[in-house]
N, C-alpha and C positions, 0 to 999 in steps of 0.2 A: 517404230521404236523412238522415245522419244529424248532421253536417257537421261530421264529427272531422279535426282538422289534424294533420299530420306539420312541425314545425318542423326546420328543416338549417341546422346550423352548422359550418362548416368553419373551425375553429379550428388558428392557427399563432402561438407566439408571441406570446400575448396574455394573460398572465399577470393583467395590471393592471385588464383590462376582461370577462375571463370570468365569473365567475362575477354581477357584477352583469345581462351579456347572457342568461345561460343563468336564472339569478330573474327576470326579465323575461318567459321566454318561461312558466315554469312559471304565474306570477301568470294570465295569458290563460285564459278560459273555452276551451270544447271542443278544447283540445289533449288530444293520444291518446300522442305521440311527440315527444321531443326527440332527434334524430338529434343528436348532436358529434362530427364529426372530428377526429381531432388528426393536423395534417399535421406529423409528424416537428418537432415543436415542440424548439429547442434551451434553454428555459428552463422553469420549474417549473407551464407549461400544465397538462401531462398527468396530472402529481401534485397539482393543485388540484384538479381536475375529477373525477380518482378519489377524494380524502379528503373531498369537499365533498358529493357526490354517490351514495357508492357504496350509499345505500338506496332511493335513490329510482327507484321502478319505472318513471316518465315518462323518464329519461332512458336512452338508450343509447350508450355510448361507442363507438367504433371507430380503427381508428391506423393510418395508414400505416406501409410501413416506410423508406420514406424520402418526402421531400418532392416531392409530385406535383401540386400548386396547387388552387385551389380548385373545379376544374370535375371534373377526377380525384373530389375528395372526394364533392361533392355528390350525382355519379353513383353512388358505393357507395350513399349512402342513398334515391336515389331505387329503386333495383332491391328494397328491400324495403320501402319504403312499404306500406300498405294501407289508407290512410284516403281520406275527399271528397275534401282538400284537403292540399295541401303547399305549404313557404312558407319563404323561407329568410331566416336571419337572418347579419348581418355579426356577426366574433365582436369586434369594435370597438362596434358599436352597441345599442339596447335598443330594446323599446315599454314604451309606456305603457299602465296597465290597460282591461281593455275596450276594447281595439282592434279582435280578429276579432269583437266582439259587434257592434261598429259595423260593421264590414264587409261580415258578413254580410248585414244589412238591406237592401244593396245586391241580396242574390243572387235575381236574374228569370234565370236558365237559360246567364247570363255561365260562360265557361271562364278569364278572368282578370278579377279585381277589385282595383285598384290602388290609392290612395290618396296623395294630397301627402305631402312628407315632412317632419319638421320635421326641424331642422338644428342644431346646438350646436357650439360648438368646444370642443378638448382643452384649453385654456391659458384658457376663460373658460366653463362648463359651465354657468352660471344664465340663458343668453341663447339663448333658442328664436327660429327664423326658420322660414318656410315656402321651401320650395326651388323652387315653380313657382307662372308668374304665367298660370295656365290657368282658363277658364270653365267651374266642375265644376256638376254630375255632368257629365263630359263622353265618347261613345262614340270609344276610337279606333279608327283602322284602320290598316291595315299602310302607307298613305300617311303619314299625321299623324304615325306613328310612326317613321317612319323621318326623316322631315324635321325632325322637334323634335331630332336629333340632328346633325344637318348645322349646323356655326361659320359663321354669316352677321357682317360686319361689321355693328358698332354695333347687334346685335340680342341681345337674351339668350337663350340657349340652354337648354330646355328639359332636354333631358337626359333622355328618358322611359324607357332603356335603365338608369338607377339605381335604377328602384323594386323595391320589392321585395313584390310582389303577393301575393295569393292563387291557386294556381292550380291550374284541376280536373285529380286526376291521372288518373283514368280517360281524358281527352284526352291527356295527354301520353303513358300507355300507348299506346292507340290508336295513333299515328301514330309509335310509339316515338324519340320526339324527348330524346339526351341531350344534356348540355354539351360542347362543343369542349374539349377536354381538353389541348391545347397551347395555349390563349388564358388568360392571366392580369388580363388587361386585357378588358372590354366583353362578357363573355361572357355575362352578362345580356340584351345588348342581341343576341345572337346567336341564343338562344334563343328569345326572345319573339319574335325575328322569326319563328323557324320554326313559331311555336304562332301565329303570325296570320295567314302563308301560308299553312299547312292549315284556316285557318278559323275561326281562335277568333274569340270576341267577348270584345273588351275594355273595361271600365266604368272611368273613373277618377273618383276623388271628392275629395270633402275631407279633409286631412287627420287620419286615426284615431289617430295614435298610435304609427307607429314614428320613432325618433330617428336622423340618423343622425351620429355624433362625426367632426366634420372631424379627421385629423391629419396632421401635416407629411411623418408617413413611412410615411402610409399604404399600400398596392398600387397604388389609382388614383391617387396622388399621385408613386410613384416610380418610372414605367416604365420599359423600356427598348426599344430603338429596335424588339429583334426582338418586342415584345410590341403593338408601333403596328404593325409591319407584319402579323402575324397578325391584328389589329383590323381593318388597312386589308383583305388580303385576303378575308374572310370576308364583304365584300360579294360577290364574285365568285362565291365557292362558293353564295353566297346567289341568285345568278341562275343559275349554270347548272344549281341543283338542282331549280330552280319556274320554268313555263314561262308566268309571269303577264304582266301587259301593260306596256308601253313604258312609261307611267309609272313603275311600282314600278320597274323595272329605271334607269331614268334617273335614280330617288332614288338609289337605290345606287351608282351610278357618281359621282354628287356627291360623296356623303359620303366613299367612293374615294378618289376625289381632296383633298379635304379632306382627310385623315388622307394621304394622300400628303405634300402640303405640310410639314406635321409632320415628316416624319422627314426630309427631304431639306431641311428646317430645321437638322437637328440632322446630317446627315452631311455638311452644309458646316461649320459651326461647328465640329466636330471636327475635318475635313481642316484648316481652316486654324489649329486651336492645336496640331497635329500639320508645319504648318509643309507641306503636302502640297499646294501651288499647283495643279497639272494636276488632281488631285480636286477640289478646290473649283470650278474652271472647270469642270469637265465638270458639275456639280450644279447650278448655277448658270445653265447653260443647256440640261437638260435638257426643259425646259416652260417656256411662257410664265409659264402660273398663279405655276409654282415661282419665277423668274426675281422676279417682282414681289413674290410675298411675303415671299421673302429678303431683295430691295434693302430692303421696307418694315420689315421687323422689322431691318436695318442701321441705317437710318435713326432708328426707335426706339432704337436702343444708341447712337445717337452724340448725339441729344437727353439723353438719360438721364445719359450721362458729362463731357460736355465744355460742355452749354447748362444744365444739372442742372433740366430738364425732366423732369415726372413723369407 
């Protein structure tokens, strides 16, 4: 084993922050491969990346020819990987050095090795936070995993479907597991599902070293309705692909649901600035769930505007 990494960055549009993401990953011990896409990038991406880069053997560039999101990109470079490990980097984001060294130390025969994340924002970049309040080294399983991503009131949400792990590709070969390629949204959390159904083991630990830069208009930040519903649906496809037990299947009809809420959030508030009363009503009382979260997040908007409640 030799435990050379294949790093993927599916780069769109990120002029500002590439090449600090892509020195970042070169800086990292036992990297083999910096896989960078460039998803039909409409700004000076593609021309950074080729003048900045164009000697260095570690990196390989590749382009779409028009813009096909990030699970499209990742899947080109996972098809010629050849390394232990692959690992994908946001092209927003960095590590810090000596991260896969720390990581490694973890590796006892794990097929995903995780790590806390730390967190900065774009408008204040000197201020690191850890993103999870979890008891590491910690083993998950496709139970723990799937629930740290389920919105429980007044509870902090995990979020385990943002990390950005280490993961053995020989396993993913194996059970030929690629990215949902119409999901733009959660497609992380899509994947690892399906690399835990077939069996992985997954370690998570303390945070090594990758950062991840909040921004305002970021992908996970700026969805849209058909990108929550691809999210919501892919629990479905998640159960009727793996014939596991009532449990795991009842997470996923939560979280379902959950992610229902959300959008039938969002396609009342739209029917009614569209002035479209008989839509709004039919939304409004399609599910109870839905019915209460809507009145409650009303009720939130008329504290906020008219009691100027925060």
């Amino acid at each position: 084993m030799d435990n050379s990494i294949s790093v993927i960055i599916a780069a769109y549009n990120c002029e500002d922050s590439i090449v600090k993401c892509i020195n970042s990953a070169l800086n990292q011990s036992f990297v083999k491969k910096i896989f960078v896409i460039d998803d039909f990038s409409t700004d000076k991406t593609l021309e950074i990346i080729n003048n900045t880069y164009f000697s260095e053997a570690k990196v390989e560039v590749l382009t779409n020819d028009k813009n096909m999101g990030p699970s499209f990109s990742r899947n080109r470079a996972l098809e010629i990987c050849d390394t232990e490990w692959v690992t994908v980097l946001d092209s927003d984001d960095f590590m810090i050095e000596k991260r896969f060294e720390s990581l490694l130390t973890y590796d006892n025969g794990y097929e995903i090795i995780g790590d806390d994340q730390f967190r900065t924002f774009e408008n204040n970049p000197t201020t690191l936070s850890k993103m999870l309040n979890v008891e590491i080294p910690l083993l998950v399983d496709i139970y723990y995993f799937v629930e740290s991503n389920i919105t429980k009131k007044d509870e902090y949400r995990k979020e385990l479907g943002f990390l950005k792990p280490l993961l053995r590709l020989s396993f993913i070969k194996k059970y030929q597991i690629k990215y949902k390629e119409e999901m733009r949204l959660g497609e992380d959390f899509e994947f690892y599902s399906r690399l835990l159904l077939h069996g992985a083991r997954f370690i998570l630990v303390e945070a090594c070293g990758y950062v991840t830069v909040v921004r305002d208009d970021s992908l996970s930040a700026t969805h849209s309705v058909e990108d929550l519903i691809y999210l919501r649906d892919c629990n479905l496809s998640l159960i009727n692909d793996f014939d596991y037990d009532t449990k795991v299947h009842s997470l996923f009809y939560k979280l379902y649901y959950s992610i229902n809420k959300k959008i039938k959030w969002i396609e009342f508030y739209t029917a009614i600035k569209n002035r479209n009363i008989l839509r709004s009503i039919s939304v409004l009382f399609c599910r109870l769930d839905v019915f209460f979260f809507i009145t409650s997040n009303l009720l939130e908007q008329f504290k906020i505007r008219f009691l100027n409640e925060k």
